[in-house]
PyMOL commands that place a pseudoatom at each C-alpha (Angstrom):
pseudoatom trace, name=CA, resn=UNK, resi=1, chain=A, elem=C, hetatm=0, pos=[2.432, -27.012, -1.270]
pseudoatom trace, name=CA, resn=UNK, resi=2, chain=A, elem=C, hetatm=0, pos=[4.729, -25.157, -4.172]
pseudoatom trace, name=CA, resn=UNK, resi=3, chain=A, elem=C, hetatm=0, pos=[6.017, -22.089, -2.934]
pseudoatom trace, name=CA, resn=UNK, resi=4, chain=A, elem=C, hetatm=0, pos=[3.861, -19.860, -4.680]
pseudoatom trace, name=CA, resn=UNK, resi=5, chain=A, elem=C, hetatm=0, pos=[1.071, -20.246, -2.129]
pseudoatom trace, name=CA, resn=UNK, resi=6, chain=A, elem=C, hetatm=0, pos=[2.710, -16.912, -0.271]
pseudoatom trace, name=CA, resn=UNK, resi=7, chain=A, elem=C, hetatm=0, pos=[0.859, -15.449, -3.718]
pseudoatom trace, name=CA, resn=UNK, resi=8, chain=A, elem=C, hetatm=0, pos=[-2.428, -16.893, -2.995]
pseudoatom trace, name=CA, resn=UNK, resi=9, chain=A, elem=C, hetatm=0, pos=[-2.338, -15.376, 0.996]
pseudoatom trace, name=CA, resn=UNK, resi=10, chain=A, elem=C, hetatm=0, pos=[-1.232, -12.134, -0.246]
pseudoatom trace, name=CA, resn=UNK, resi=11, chain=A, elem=C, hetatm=0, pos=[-3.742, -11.113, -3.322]
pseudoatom trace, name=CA, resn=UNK, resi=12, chain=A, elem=C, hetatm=0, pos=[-6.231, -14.112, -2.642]
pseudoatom trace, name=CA, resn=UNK, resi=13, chain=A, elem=C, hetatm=0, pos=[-8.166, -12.074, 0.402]
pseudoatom trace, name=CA, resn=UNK, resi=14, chain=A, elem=C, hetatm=0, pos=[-7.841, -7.872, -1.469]
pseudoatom trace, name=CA, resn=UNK, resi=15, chain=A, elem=C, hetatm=0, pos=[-9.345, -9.764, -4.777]
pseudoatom trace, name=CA, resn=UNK, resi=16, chain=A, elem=C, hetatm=0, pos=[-12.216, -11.567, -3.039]
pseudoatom trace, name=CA, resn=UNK, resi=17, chain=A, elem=C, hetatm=0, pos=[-12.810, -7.704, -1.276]
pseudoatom trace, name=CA, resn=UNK, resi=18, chain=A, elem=C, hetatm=0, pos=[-12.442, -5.709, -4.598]
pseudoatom trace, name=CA, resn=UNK, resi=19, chain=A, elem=C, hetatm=0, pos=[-14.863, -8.314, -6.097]
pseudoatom trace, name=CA, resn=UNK, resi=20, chain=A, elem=C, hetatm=0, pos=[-17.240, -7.633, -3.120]
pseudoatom trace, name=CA, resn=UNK, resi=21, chain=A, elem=C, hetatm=0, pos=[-17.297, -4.076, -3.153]
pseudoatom trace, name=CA, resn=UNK, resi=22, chain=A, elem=C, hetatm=0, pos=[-17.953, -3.959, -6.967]
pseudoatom trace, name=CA, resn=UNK, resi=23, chain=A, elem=C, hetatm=0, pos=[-20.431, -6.385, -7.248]
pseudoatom trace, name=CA, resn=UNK, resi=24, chain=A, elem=C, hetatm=0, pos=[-22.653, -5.141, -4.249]
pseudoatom trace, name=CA, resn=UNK, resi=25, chain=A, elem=C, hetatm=0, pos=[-25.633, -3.075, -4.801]
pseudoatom trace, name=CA, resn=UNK, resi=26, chain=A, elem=C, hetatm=0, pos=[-26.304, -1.311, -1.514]
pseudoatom trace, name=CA, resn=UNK, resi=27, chain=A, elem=C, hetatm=0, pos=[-23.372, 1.186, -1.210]
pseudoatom trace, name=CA, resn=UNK, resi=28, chain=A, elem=C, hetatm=0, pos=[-21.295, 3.291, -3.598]
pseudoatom trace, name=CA, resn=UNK, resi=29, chain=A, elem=C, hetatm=0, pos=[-18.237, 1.685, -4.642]
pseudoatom trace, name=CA, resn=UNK, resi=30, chain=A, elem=C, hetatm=0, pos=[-16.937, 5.237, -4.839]
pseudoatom trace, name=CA, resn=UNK, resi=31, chain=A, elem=C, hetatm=0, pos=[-17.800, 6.247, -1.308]
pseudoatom trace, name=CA, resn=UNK, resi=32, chain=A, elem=C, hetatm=0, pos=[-16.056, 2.795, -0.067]
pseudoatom trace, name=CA, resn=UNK, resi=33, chain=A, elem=C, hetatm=0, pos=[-13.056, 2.769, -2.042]
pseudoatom trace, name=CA, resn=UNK, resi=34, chain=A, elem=C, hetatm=0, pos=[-12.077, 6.774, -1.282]
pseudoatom trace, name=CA, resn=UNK, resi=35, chain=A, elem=C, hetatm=0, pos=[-10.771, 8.367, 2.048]
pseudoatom trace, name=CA, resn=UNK, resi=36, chain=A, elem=C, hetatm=0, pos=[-13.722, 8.610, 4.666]
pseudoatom trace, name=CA, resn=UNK, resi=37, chain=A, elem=C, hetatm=0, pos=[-13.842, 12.261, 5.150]
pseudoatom trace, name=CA, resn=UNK, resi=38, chain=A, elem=C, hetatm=0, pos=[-13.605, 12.674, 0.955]
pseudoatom trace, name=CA, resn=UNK, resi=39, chain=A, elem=C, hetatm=0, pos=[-16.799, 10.375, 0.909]
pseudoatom trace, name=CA, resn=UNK, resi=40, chain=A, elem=C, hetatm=0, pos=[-18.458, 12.330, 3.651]
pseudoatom trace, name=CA, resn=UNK, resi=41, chain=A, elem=C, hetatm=0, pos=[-17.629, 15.784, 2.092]
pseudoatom trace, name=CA, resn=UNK, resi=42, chain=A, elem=C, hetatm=0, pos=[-19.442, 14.457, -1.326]
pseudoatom trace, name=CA, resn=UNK, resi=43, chain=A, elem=C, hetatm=0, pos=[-21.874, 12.217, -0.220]
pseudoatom trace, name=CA, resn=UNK, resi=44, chain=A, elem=C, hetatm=0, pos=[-25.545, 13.524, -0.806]
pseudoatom trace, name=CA, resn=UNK, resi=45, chain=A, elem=C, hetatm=0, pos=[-25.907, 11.998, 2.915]
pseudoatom trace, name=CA, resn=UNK, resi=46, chain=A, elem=C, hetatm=0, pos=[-24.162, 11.703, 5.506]
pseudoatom trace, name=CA, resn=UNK, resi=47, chain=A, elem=C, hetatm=0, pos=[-23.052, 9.076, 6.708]
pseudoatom trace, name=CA, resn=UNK, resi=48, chain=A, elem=C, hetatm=0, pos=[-22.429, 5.702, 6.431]
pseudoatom trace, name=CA, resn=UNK, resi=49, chain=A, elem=C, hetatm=0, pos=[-20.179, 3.259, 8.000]
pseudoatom trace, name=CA, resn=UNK, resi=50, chain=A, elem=C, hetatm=0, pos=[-19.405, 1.827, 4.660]
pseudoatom trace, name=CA, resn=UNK, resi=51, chain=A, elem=C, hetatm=0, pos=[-17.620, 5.441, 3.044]
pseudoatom trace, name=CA, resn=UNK, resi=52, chain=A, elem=C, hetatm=0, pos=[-14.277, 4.476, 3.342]
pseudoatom trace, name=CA, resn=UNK, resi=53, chain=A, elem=C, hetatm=0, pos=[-14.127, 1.237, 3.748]
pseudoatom trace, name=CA, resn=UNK, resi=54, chain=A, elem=C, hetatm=0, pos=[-11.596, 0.440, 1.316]
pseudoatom trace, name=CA, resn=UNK, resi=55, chain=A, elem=C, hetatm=0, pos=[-9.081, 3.167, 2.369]
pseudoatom trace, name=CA, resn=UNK, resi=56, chain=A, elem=C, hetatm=0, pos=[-9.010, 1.770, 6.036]
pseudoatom trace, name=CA, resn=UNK, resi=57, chain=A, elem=C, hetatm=0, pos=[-8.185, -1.610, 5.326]
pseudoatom trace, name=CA, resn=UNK, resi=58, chain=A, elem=C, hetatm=0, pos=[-5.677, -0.088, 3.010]
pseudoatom trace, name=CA, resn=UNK, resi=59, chain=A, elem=C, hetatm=0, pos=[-4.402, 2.204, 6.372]
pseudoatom trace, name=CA, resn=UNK, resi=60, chain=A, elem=C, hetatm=0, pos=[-4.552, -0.842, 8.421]
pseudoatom trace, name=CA, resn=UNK, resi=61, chain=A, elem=C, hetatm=0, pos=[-2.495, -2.764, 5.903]
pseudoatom trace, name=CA, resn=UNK, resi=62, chain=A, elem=C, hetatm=0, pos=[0.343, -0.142, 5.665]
pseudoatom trace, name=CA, resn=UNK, resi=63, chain=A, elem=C, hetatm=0, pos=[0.432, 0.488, 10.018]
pseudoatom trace, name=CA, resn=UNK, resi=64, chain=A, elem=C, hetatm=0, pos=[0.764, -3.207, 11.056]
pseudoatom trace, name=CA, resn=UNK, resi=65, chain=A, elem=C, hetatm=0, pos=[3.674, -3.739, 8.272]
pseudoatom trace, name=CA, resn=UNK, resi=66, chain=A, elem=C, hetatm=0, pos=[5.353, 0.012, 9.681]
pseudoatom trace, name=CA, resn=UNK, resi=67, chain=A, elem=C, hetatm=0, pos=[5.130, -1.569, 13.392]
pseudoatom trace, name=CA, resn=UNK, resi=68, chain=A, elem=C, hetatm=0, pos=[6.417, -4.908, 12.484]
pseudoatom trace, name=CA, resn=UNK, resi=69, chain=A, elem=C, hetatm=0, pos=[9.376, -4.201, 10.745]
pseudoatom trace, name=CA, resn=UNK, resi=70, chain=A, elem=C, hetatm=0, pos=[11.263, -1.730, 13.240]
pseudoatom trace, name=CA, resn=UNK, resi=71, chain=A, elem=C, hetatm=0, pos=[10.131, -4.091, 16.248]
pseudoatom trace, name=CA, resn=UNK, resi=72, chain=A, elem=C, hetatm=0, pos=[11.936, -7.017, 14.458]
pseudoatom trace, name=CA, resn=UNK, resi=73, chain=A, elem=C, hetatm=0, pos=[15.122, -5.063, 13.406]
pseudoatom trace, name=CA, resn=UNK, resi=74, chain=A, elem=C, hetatm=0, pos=[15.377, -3.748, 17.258]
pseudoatom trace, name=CA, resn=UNK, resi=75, chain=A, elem=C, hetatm=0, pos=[14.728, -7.511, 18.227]
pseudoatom trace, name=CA, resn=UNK, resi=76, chain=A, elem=C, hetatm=0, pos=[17.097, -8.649, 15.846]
pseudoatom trace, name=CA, resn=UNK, resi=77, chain=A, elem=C, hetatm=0, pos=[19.615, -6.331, 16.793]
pseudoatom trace, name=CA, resn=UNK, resi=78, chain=A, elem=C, hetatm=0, pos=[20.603, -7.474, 19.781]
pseudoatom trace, name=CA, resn=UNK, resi=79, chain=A, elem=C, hetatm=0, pos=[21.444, -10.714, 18.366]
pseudoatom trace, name=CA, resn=UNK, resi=80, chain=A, elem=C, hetatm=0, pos=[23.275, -11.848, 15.842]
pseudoatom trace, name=CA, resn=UNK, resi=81, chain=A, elem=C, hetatm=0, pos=[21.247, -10.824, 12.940]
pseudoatom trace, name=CA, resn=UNK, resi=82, chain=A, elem=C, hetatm=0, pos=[23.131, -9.121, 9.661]
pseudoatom trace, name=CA, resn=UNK, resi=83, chain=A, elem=C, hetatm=0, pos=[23.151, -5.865, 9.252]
pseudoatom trace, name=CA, resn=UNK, resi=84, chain=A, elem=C, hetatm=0, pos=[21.754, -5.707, 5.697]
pseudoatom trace, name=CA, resn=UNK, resi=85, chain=A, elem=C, hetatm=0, pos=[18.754, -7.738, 7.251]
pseudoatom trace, name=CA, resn=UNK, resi=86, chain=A, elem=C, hetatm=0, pos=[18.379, -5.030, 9.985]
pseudoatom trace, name=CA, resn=UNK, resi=87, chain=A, elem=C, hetatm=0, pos=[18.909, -1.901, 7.647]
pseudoatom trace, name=CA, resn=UNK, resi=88, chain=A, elem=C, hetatm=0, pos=[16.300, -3.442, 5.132]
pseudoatom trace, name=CA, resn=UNK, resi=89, chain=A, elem=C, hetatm=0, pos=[13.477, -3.781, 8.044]
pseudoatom trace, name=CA, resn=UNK, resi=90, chain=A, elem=C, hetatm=0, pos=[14.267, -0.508, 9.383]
pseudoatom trace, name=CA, resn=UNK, resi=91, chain=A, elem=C, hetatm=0, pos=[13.904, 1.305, 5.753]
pseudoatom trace, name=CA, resn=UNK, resi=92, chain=A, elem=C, hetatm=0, pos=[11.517, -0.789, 5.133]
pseudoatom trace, name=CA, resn=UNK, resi=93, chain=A, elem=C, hetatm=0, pos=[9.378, 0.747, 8.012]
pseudoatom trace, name=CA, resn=UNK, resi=94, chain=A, elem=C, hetatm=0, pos=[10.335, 4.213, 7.458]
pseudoatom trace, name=CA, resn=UNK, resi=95, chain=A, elem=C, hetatm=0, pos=[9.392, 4.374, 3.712]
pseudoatom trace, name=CA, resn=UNK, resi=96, chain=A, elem=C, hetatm=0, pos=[6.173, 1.810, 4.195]
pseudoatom trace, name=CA, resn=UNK, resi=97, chain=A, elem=C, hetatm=0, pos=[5.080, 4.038, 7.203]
pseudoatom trace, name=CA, resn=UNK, resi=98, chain=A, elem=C, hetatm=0, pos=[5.380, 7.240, 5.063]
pseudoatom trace, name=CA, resn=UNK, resi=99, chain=A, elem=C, hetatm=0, pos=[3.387, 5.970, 3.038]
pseudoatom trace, name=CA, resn=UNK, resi=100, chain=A, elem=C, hetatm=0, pos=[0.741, 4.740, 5.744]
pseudoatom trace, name=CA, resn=UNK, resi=101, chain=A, elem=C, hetatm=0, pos=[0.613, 8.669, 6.962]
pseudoatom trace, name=CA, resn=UNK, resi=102, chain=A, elem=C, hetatm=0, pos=[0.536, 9.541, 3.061]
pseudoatom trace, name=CA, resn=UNK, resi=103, chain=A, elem=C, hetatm=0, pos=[-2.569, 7.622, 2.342]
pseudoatom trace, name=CA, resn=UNK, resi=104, chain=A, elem=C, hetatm=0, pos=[-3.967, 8.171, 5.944]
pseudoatom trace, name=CA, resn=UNK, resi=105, chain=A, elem=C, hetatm=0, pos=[-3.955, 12.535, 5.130]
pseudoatom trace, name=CA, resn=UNK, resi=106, chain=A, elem=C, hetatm=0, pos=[-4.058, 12.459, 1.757]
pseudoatom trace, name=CA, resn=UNK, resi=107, chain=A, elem=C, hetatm=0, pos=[-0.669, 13.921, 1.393]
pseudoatom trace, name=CA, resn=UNK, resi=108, chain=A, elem=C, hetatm=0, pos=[0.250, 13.665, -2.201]
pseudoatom trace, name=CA, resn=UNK, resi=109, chain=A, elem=C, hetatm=0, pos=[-3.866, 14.470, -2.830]
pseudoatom trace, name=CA, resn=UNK, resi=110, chain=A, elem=C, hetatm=0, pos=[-4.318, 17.567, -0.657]
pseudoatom trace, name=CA, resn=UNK, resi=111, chain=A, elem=C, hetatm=0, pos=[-1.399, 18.601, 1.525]
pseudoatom trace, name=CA, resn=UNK, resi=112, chain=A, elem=C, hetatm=0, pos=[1.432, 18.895, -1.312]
pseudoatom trace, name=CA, resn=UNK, resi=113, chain=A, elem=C, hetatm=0, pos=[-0.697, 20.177, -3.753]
pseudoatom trace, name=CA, resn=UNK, resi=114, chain=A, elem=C, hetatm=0, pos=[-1.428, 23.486, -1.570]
pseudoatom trace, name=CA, resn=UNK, resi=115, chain=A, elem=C, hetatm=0, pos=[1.799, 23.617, -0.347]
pseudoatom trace, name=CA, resn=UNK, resi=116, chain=A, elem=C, hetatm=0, pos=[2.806, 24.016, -4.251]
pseudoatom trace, name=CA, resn=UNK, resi=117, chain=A, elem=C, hetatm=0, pos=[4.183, 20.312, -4.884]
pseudoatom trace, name=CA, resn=UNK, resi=118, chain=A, elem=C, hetatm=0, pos=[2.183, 19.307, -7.881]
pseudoatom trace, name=CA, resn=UNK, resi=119, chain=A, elem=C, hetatm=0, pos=[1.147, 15.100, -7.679]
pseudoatom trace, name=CA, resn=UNK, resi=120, chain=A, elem=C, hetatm=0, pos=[3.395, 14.210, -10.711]
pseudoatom trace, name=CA, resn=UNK, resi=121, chain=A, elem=C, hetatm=0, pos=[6.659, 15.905, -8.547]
pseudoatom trace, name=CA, resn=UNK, resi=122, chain=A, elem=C, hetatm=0, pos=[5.308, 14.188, -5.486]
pseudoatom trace, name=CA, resn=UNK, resi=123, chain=A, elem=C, hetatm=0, pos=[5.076, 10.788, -7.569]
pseudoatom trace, name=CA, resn=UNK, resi=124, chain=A, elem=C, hetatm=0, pos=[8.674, 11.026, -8.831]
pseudoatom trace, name=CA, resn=UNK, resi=125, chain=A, elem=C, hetatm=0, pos=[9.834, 11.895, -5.596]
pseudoatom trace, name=CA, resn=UNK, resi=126, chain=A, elem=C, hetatm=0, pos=[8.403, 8.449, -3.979]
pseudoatom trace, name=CA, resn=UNK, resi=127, chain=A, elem=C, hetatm=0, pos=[9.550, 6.643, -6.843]
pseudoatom trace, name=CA, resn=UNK, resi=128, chain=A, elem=C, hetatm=0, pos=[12.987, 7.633, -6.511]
pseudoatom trace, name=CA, resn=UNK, resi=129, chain=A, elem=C, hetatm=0, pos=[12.590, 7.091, -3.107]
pseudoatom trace, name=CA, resn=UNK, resi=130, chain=A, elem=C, hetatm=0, pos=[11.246, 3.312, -4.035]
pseudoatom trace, name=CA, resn=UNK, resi=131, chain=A, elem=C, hetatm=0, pos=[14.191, 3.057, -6.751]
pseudoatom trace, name=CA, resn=UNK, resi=132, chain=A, elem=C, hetatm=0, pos=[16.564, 3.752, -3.735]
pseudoatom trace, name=CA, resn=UNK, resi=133, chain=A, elem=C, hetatm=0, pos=[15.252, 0.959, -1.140]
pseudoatom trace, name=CA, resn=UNK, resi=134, chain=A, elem=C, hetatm=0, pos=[15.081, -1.288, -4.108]
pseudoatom trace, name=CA, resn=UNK, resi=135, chain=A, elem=C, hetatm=0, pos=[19.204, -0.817, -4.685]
pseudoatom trace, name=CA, resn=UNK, resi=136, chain=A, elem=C, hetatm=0, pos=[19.858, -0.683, -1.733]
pseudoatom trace, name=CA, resn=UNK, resi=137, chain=A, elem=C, hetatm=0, pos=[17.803, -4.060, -0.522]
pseudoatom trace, name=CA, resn=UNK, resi=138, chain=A, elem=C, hetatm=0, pos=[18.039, -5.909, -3.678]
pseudoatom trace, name=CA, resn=UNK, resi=139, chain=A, elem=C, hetatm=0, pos=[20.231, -8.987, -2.452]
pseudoatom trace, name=CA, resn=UNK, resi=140, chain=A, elem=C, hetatm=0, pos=[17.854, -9.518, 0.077]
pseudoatom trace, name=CA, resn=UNK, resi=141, chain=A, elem=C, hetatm=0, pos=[14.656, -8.787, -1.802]
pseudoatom trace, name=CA, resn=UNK, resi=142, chain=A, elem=C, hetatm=0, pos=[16.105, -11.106, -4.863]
pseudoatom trace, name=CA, resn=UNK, resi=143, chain=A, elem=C, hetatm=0, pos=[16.490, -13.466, -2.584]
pseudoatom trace, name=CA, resn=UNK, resi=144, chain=A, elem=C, hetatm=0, pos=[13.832, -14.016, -0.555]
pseudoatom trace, name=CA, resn=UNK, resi=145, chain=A, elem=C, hetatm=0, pos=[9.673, -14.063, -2.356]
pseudoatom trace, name=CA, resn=UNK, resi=146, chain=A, elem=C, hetatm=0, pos=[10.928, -11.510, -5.770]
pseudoatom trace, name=CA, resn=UNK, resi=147, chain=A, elem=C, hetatm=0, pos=[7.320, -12.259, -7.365]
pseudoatom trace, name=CA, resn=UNK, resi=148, chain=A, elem=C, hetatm=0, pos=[5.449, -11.141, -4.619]
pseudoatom trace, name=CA, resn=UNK, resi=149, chain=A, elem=C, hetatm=0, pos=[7.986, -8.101, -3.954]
pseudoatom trace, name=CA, resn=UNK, resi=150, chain=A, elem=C, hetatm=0, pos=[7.463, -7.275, -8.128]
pseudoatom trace, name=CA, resn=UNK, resi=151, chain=A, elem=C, hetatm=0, pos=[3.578, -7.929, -8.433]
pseudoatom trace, name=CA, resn=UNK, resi=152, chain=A, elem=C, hetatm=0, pos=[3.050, -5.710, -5.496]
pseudoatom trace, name=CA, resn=UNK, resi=153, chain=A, elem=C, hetatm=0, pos=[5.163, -2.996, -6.755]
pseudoatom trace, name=CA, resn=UNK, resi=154, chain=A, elem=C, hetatm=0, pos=[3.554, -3.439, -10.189]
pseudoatom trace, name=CA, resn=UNK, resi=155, chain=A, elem=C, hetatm=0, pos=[0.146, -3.077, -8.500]
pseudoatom trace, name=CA, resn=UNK, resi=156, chain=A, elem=C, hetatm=0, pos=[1.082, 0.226, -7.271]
pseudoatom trace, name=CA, resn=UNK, resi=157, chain=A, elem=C, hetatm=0, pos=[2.767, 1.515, -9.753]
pseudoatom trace, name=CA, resn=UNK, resi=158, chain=A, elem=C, hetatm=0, pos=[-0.515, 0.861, -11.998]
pseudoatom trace, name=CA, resn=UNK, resi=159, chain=A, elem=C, hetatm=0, pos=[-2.464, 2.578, -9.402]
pseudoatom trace, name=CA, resn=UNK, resi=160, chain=A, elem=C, hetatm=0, pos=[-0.141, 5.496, -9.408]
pseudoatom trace, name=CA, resn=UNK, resi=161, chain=A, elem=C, hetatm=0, pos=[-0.613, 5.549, -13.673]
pseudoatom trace, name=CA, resn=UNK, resi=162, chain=A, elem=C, hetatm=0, pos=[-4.150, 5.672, -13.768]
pseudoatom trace, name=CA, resn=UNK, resi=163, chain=A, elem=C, hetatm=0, pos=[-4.293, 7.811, -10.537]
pseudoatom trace, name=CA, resn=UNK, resi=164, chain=A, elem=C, hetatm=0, pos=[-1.916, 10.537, -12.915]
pseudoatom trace, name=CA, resn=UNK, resi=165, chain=A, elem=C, hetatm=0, pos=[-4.224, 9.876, -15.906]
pseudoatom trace, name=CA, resn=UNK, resi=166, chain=A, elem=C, hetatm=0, pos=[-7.270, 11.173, -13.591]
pseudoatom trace, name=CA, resn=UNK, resi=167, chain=A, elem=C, hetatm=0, pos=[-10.745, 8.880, -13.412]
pseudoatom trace, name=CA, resn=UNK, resi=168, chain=A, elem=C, hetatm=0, pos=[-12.377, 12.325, -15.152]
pseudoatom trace, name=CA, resn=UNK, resi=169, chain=A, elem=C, hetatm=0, pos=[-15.543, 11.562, -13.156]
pseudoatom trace, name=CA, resn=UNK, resi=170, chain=A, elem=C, hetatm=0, pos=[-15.461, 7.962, -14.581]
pseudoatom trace, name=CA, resn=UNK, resi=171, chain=A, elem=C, hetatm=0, pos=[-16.189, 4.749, -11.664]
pseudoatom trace, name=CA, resn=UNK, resi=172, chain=A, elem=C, hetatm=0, pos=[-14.073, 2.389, -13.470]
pseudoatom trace, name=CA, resn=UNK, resi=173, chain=A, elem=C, hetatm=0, pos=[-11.171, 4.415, -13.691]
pseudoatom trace, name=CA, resn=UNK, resi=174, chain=A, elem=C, hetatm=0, pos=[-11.635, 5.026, -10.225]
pseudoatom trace, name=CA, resn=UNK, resi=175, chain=A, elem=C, hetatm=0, pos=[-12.134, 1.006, -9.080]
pseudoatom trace, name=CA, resn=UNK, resi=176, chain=A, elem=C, hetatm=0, pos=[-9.206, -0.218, -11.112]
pseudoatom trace, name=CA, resn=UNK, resi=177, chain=A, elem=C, hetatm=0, pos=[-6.787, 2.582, -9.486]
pseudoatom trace, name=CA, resn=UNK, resi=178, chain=A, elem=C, hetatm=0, pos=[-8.301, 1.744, -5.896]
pseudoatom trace, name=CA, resn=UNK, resi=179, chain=A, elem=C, hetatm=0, pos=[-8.801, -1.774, -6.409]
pseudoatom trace, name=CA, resn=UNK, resi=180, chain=A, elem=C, hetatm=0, pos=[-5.078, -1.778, -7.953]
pseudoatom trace, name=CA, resn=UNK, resi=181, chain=A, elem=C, hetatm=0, pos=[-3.680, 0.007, -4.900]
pseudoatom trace, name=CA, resn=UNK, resi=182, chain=A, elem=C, hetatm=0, pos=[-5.499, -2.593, -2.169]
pseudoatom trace, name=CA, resn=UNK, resi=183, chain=A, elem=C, hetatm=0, pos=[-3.918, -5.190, -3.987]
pseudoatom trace, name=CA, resn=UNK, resi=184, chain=A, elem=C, hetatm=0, pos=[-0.312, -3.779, -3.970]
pseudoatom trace, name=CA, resn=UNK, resi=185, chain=A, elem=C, hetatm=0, pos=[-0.650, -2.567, -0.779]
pseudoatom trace, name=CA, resn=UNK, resi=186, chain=A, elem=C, hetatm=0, pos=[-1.686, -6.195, 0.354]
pseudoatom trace, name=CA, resn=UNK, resi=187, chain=A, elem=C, hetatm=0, pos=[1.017, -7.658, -1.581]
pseudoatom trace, name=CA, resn=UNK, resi=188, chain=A, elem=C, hetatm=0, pos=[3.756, -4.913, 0.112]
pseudoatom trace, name=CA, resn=UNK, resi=189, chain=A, elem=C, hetatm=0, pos=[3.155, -5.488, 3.729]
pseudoatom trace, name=CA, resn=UNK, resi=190, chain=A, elem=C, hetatm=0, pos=[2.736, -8.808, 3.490]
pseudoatom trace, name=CA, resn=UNK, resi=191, chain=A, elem=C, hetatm=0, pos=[6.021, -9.210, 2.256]
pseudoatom trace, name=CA, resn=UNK, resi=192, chain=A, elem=C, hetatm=0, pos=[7.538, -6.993, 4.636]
pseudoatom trace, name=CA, resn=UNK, resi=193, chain=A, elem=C, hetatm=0, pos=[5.609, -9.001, 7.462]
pseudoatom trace, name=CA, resn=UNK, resi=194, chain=A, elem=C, hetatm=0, pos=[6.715, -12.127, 6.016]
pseudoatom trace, name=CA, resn=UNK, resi=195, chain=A, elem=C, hetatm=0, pos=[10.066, -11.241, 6.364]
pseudoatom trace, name=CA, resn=UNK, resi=196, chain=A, elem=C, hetatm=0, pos=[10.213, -9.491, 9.520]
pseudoatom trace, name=CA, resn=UNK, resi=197, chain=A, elem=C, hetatm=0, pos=[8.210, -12.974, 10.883]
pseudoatom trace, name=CA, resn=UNK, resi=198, chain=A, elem=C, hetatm=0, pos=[11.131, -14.811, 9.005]
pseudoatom trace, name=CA, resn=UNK, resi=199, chain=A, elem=C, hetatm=0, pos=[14.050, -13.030, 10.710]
pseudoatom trace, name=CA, resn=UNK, resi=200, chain=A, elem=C, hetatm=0, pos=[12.968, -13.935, 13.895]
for i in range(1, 200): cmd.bond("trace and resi %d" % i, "trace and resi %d" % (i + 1))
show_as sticks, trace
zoom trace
């Protein structure tokens, strides 16, 4: 099999659930795809195992890659693993389980914004943040699955666009920012698990 099937495993399963959600007709796409508590706060009833949805898997996604990663570099460390190989997993779980705590308490949506940190600072901040682990890991991220590292990246990064641009009320803004995000976020920890599983 050509070694672009670690595409297919990564974006394959996210598509077929974005399609799902969106083509359903007994629950609002809005109330899956958004935090649960968000959903509960709006719906006209509450509640429904289905507001949500979405944002877990998304939650899941970002905690297994956060707990795989720094249980492979201390693995690893003991051995004879590099250190650039180490330091990448171990950054690699820091940022990717910032992020998991971001998305799990709406940081950058609720927190920041009341503590005075408008979303477009909060944005820049995580991309220069991204920027960094990017220089820093590059040799190892060049080397090892760079189309799945990009397209995931590029995923988010669109989510973050239309996420600045504001859905104004609108569902489709909203699904392609969400939808966007569950890909990426697919695509990022299963590059980070694929890698911590390859190390070891």
């Amino acid at each position: 099999m050509p070694r672009i099937h670690y595409l297919l495993w990564a974006f394959v399963p996210p598509a077929l659930l974005n399609a799902i959600i969106i083509l359903q007709p007994w629950f609002s796409q809005r109330l899956i795809y958004i935090d649960p508590l968000l959903a509960a706060e709006i719906a006209e009833t509450c509640c429904s195992r289905s507001f949500g949805f979405a944002s877990n898997i998304g939650v899941l996604c970002w905690a297994s890659a956060a707990a795989c990663c720094p249980l492979s570099a201390i693995v690893l460390q003991r051995g004879t693993a590099s250190r650039p190989l180490v330091r990448m997993l171990i950054t690699g779980a820091l940022f990717t389980g910032f992020l998991c705590i971001d998305d799990l308490f709406m940081l950058h949506e609720s927190v920041f914004p009341r503590l005075g940190l408008p979303q477009l600072v909060t944005f820049g901040s995580y991309g220069l943040i991204a920027l960094t682990y990017l220089a820093v890991n590059w040799r190892l991220i060049r080397e090892n699955e760079l189309v799945l590292f990009l397209a995931s990246v590029g995923f988010l990064a669109f989510s973050v666009m239309v996420d600045l641009h504001g859905s104004n009320g609108k569902l489709w803004l909203l699904v392609l920012e969400e939808g966007s995000k569950l890909m990426g976020v697919a695509g990022w920890c299963t590059w980070h698990i694929r890698r911590a599983y390859g190390a070891l």
